[in-house]
C-alpha positions in Angstrom: 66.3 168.5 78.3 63.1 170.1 77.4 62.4 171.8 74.4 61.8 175.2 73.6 59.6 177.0 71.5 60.3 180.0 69.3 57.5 182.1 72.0 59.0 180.7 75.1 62.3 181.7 74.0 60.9 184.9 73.4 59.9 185.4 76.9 63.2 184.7 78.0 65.4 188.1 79.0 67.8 188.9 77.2 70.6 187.6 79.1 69.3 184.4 79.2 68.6 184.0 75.3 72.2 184.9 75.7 73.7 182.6 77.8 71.5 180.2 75.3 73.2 180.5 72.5 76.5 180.6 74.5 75.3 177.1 75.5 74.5 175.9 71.9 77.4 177.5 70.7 79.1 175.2 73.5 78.1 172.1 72.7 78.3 172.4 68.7 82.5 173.7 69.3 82.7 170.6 71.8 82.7 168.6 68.2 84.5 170.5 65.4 85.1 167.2 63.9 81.0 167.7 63.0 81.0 170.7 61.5 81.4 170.2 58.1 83.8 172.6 55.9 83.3 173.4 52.3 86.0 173.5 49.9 86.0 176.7 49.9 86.1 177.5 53.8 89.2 175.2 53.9 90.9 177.1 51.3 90.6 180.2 52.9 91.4 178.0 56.5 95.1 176.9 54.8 95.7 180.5 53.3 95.3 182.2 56.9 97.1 179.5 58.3 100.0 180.1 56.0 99.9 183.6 56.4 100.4 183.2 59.9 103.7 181.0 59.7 105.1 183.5 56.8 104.3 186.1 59.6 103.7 185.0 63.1 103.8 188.8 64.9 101.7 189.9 62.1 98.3 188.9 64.8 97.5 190.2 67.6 97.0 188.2 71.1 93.6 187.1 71.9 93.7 189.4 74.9 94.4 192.2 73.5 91.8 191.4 70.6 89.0 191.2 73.6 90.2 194.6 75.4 89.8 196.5 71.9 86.5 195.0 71.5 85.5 195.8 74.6 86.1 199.2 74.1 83.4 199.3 71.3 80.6 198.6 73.1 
């Protein structure tokens, strides 16, 4: 894959810096295992996920999480 540079990404529209990022984004949540958490951001990781199974109906679907934010735009 070739590489790009700052200016050449730039140039690029919009939608394609977009669809980009999407694609880095992509690869780097292919391997979570990678990302490296701190103490801290696994803390706060068990505390939501705790929340959650004291209170499952507390959330809201990811569905209707996208529709609202849909609406803001």
């Amino acid at each position: 894959m070739k590489s790009l540079s700052a200016s050449e990404i730039l140039q690029m529209g919009i939608a394609e810096r977009i669809q980009l990022v999407e694609d880095i984004w992509d690869s780097i949540a292919a391997v979570p295992d990678a990302i490296p958490l701190t103490h801290a951001q696994r803390e706060e990781l068990d505390r939501r996920i705790a929340a959650y199974h004291d209170n499952p109906q507390s959330g809201s679907p990811w569905d209707e999480v996208k529709k609202r934010l849909s609406g803001l735009a």
